[in-house]
PAFIKOL-719977 format. One record per atom (N, C-alpha, C): residue number from 1; chain; atom name; x, y, z. Coordinates in steps of 0.02 Angstrom, whole numbers. Example, Ala and Ser with C-alpha at 12.3 -4.5 7.8 and 13.67 -1.06 7.14 Angstrom:
! PAFIKOL-719977
+-----+-------+------+--------+--------+--------+
|  nr | kette | atom |      X |      Y |      Z |
+-----+-------+------+--------+--------+--------+
|   1 |     A |    N |    660 |   -284 |    390 |
|   1 |     A |   CA |    615 |   -225 |    390 |
|   1 |     A |    C |    660 |   -165 |    390 |
|   2 |     A |    N |    642 |   -112 |    354 |
|   2 |     A |   CA |    684 |    -53 |    357 |
|   2 |     A |    C |    645 |      2 |    394 |
+-----+-------+------+--------+--------+--------+
This chain:
! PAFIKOL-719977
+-----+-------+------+--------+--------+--------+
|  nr | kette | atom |      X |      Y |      Z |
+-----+-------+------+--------+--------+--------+
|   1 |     A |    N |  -5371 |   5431 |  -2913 |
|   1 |     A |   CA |  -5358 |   5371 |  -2877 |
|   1 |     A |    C |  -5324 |   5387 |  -2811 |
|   2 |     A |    N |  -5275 |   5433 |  -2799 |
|   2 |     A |   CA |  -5246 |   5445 |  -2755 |
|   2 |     A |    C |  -5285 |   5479 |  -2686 |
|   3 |     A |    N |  -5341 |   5530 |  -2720 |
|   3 |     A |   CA |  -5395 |   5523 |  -2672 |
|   3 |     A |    C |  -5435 |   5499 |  -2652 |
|   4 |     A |    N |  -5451 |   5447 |  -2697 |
|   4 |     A |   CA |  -5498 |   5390 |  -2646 |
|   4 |     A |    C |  -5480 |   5336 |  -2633 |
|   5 |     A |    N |  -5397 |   5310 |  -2619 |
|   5 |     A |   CA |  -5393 |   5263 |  -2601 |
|   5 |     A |    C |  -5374 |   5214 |  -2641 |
|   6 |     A |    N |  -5391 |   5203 |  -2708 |
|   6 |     A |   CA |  -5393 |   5144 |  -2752 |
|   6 |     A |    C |  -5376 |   5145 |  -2811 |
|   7 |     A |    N |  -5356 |   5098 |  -2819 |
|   7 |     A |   CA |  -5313 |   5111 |  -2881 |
|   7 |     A |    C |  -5323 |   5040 |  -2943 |
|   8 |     A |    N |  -5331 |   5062 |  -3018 |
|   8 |     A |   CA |  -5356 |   5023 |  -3068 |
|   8 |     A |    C |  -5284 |   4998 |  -3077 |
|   9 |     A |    N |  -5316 |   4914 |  -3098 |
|   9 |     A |   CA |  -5262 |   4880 |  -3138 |
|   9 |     A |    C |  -5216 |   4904 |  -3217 |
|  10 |     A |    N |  -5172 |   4863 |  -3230 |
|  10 |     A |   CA |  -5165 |   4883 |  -3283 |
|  10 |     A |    C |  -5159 |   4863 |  -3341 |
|  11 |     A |    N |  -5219 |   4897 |  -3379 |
|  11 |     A |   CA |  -5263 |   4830 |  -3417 |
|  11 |     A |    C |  -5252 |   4841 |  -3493 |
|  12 |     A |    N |  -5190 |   4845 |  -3501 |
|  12 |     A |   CA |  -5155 |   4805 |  -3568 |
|  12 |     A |    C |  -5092 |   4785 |  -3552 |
|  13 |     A |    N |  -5080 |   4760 |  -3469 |
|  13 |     A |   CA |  -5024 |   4725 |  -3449 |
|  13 |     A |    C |  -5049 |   4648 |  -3442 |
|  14 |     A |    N |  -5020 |   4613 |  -3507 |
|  14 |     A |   CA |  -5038 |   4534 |  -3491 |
|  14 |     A |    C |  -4978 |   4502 |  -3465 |
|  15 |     A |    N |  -4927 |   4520 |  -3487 |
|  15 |     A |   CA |  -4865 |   4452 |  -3482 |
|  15 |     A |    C |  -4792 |   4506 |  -3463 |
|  16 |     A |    N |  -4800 |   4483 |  -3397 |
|  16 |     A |   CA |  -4733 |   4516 |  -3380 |
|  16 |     A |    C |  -4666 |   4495 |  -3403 |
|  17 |     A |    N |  -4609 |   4538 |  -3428 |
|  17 |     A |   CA |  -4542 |   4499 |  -3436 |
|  17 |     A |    C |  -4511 |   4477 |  -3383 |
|  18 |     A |    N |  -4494 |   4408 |  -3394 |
|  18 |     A |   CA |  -4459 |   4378 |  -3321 |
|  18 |     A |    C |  -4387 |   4418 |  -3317 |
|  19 |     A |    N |  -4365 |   4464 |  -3332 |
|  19 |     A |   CA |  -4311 |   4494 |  -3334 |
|  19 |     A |    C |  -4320 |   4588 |  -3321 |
|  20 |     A |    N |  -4383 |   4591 |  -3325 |
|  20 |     A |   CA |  -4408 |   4646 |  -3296 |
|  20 |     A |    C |  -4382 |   4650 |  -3190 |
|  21 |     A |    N |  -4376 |   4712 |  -3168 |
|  21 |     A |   CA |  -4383 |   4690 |  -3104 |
|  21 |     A |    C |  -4439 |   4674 |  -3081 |
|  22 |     A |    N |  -4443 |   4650 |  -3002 |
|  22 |     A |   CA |  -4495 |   4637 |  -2983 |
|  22 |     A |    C |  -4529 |   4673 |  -2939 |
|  23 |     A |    N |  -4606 |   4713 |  -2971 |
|  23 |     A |   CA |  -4614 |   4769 |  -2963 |
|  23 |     A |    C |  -4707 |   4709 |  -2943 |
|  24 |     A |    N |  -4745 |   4777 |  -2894 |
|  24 |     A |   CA |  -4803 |   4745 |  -2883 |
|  24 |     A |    C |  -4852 |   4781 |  -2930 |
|  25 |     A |    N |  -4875 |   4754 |  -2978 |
|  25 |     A |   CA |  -4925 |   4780 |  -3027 |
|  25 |     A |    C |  -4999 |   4725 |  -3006 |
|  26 |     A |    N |  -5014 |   4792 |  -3012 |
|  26 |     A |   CA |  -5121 |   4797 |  -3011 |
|  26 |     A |    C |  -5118 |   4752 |  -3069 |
|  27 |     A |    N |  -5154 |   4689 |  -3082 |
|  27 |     A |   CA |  -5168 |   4669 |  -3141 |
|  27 |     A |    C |  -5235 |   4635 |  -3143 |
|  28 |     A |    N |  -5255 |   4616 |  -3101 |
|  28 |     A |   CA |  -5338 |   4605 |  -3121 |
|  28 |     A |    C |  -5389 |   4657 |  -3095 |
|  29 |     A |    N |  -5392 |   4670 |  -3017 |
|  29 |     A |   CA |  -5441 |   4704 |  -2998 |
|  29 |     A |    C |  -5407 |   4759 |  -2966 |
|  30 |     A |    N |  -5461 |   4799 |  -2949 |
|  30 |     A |   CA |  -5446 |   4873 |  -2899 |
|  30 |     A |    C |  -5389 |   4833 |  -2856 |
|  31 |     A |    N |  -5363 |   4889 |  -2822 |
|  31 |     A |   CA |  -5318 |   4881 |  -2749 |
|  31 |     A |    C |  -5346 |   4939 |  -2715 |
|  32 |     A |    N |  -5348 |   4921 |  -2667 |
|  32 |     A |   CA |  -5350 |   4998 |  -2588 |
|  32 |     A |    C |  -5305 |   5011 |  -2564 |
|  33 |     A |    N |  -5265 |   5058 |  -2566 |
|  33 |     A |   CA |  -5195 |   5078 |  -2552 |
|  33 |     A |    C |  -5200 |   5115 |  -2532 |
|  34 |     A |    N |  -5182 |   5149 |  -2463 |
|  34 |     A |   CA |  -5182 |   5223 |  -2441 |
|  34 |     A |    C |  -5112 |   5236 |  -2432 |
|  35 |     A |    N |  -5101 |   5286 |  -2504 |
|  35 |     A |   CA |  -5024 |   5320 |  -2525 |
|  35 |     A |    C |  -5033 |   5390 |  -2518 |
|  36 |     A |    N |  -4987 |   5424 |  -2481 |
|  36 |     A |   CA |  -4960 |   5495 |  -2470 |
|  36 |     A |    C |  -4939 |   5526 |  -2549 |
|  37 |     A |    N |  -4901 |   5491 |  -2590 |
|  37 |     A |   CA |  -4877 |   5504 |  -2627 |
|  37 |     A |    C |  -4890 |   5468 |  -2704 |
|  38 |     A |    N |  -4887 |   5475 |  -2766 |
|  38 |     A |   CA |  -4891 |   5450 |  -2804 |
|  38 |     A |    C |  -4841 |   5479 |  -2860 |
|  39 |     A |    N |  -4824 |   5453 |  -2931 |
|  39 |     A |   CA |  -4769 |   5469 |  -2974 |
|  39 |     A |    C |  -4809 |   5429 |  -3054 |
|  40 |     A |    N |  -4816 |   5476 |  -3089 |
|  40 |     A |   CA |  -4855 |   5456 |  -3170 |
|  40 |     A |    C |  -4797 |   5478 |  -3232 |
|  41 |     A |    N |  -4762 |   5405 |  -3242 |
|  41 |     A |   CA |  -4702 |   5427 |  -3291 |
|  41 |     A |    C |  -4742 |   5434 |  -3374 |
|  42 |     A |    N |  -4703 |   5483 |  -3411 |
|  42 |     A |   CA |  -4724 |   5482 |  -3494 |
|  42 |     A |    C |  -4673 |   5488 |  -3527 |
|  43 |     A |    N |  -4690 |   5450 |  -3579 |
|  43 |     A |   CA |  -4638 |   5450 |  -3623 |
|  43 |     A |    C |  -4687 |   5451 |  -3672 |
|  44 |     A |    N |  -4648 |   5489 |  -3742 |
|  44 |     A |   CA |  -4676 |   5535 |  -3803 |
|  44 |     A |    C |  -4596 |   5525 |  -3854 |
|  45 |     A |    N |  -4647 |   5527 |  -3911 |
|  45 |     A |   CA |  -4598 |   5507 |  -3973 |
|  45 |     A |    C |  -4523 |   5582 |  -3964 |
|  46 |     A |    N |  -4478 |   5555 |  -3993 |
|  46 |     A |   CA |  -4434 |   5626 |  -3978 |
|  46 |     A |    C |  -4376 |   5619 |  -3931 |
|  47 |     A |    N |  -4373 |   5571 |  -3898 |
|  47 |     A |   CA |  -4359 |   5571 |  -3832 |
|  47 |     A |    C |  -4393 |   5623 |  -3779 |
|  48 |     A |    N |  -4458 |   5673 |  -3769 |
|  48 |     A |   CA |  -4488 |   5688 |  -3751 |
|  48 |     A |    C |  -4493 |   5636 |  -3671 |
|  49 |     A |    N |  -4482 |   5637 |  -3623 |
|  49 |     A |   CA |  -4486 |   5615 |  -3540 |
|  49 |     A |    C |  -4510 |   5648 |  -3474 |
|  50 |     A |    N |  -4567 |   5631 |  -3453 |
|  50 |     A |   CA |  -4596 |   5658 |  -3402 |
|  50 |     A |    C |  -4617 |   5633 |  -3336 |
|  51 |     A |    N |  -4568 |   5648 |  -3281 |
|  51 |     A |   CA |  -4608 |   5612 |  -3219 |
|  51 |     A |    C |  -4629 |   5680 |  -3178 |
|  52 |     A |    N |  -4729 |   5627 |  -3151 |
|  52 |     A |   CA |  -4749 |   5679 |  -3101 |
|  52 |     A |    C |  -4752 |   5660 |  -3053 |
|  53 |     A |    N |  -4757 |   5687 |  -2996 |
|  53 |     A |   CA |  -4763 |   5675 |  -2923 |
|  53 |     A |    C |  -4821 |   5714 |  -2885 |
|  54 |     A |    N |  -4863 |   5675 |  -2868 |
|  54 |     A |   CA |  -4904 |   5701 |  -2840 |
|  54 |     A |    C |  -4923 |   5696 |  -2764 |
|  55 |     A |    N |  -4949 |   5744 |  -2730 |
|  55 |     A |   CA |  -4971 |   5733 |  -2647 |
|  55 |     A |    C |  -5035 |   5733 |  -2635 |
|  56 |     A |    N |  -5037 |   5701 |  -2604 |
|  56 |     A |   CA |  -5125 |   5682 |  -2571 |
|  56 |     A |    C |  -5142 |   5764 |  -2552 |
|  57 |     A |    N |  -5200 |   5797 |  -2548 |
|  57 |     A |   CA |  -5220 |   5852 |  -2525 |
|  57 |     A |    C |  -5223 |   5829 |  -2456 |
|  58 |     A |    N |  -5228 |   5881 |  -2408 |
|  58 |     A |   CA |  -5211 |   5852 |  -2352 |
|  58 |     A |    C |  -5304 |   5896 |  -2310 |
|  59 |     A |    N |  -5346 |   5845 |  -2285 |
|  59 |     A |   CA |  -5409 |   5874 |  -2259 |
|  59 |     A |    C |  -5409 |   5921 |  -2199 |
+-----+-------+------+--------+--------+--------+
């Protein structure tokens, strides 16, 4: 996604908590975003925690 621009919703996000912050989530269709940077958090049973950060390749 980060190399072409676009980026998928997120599609087992139906109902936000109104007490969640207020964050801009993809929820129906593509977006076109041209981002330098991107970040893919995980979490795994264990307390197991992972954030990545990634950079656009640069042409």
């Amino acid at each position: 996604m980060l190399n072409n621009n676009y980026y998928i919703p997120n599609l087992n996000l139906k109902t936000i908590d109104p007490e969640c912050a207020k964050l801009d989530y993809i929820l129906e269709d593509f977006r076109y975003m041209n981002n330098k940077y991107v970040m893919s958090n995980n979490f795994a049973f264990g307390g197991i925690n992972t954030s990545l950060i990634f950079k656009k390749a640069e042409n």
